[in-house]
C-alpha positions as CSV (number, residue, x, y, z in Angstrom):
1,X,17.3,10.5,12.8
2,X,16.7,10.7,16.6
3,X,14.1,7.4,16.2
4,X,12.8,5.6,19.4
5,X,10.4,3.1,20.2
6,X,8.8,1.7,23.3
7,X,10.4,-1.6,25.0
8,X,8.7,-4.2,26.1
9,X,8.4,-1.6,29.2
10,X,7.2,1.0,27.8
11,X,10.6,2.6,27.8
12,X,12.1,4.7,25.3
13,X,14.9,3.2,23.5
14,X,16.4,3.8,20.3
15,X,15.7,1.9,16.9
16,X,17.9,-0.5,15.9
17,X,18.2,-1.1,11.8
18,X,18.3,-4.1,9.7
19,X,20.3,-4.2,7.2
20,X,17.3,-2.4,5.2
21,X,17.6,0.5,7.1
22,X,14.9,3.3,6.9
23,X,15.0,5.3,3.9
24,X,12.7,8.2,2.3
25,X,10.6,5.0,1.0
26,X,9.8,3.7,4.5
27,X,9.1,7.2,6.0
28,X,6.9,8.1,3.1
29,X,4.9,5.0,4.0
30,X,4.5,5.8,7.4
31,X,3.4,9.4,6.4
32,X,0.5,7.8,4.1
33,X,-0.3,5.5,6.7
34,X,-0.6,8.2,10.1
35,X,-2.3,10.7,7.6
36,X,-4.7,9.5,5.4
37,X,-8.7,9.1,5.0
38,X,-11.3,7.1,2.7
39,X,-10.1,10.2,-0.1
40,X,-6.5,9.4,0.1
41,X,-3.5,10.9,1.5
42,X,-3.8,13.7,3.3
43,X,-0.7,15.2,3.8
44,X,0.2,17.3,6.8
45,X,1.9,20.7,6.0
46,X,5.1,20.4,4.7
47,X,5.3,16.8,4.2
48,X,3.4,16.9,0.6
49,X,4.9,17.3,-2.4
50,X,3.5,21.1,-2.9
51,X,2.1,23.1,-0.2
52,X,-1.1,24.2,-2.8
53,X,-2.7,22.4,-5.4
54,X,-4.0,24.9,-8.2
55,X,-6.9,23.1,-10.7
56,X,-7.4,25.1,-13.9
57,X,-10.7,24.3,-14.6
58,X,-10.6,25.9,-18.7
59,X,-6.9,25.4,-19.3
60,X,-8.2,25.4,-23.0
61,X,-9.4,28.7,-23.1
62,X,-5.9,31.6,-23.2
63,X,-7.6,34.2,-20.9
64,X,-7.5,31.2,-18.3
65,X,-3.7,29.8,-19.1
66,X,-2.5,33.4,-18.7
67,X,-4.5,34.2,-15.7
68,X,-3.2,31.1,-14.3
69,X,0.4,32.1,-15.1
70,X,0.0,35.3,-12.7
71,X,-1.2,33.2,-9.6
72,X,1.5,30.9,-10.3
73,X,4.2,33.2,-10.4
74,X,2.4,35.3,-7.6
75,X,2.3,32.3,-5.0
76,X,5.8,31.8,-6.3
77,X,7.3,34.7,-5.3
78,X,6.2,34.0,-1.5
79,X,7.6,30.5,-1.7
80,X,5.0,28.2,-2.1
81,X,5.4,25.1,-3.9
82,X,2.6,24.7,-6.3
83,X,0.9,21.5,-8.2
84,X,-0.9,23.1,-10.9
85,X,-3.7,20.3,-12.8
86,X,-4.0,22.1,-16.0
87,X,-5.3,18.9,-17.2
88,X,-8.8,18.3,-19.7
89,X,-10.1,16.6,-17.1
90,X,-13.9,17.5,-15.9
91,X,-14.2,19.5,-13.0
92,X,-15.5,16.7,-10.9
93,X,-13.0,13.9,-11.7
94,X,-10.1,17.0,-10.9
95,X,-11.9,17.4,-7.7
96,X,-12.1,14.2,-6.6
């Protein structure tokens, strides 16, 4: 992985691993630690799990499920990765 740290110097030097190693566990806590506010995470582009987060605001209503449908496959088709909340939820708890 290319990982150094500063010696007791200041030096770079590389990491040496326990036998825990560092796996996607410790590296996604390290992201949520570095990027993060008094929201949440706040993930830097291309670390999230989608690079847009679509919120359906009437998934109930068909006009709105189809409509959504489009965008999706729209944004698809120029490679984003999409998290679509579809959800009941009220606006404001799908915005917080």
């Amino acid at each position: 992985m290319g990982l150094t740290v500063a010696d007791a110097q200041g030096a770079s030097a590389p990491a040496h691993m326990a036998c825990s190693g560092i796996g996607i566990t410790r590296c996604l806590q390290t992201l949520a630690e570095l990027h993060r506010d008094h929201h949440g995470l706040c993930w830097k582009p291309g670390c999230g799990p989608a690079d847009l987060h679509l919120i359906v605001l009437r998934a109930d209503l068909p006009e709105m499920r189809e409509r959504t449908e489009q965008i999706v496959r729209q944004l698809q088709q120029h490679g984003a990765r999409l998290l679509v909340d579809d959800g009941p939820e009220a606006a404001g708890e799908k915005f917080a």
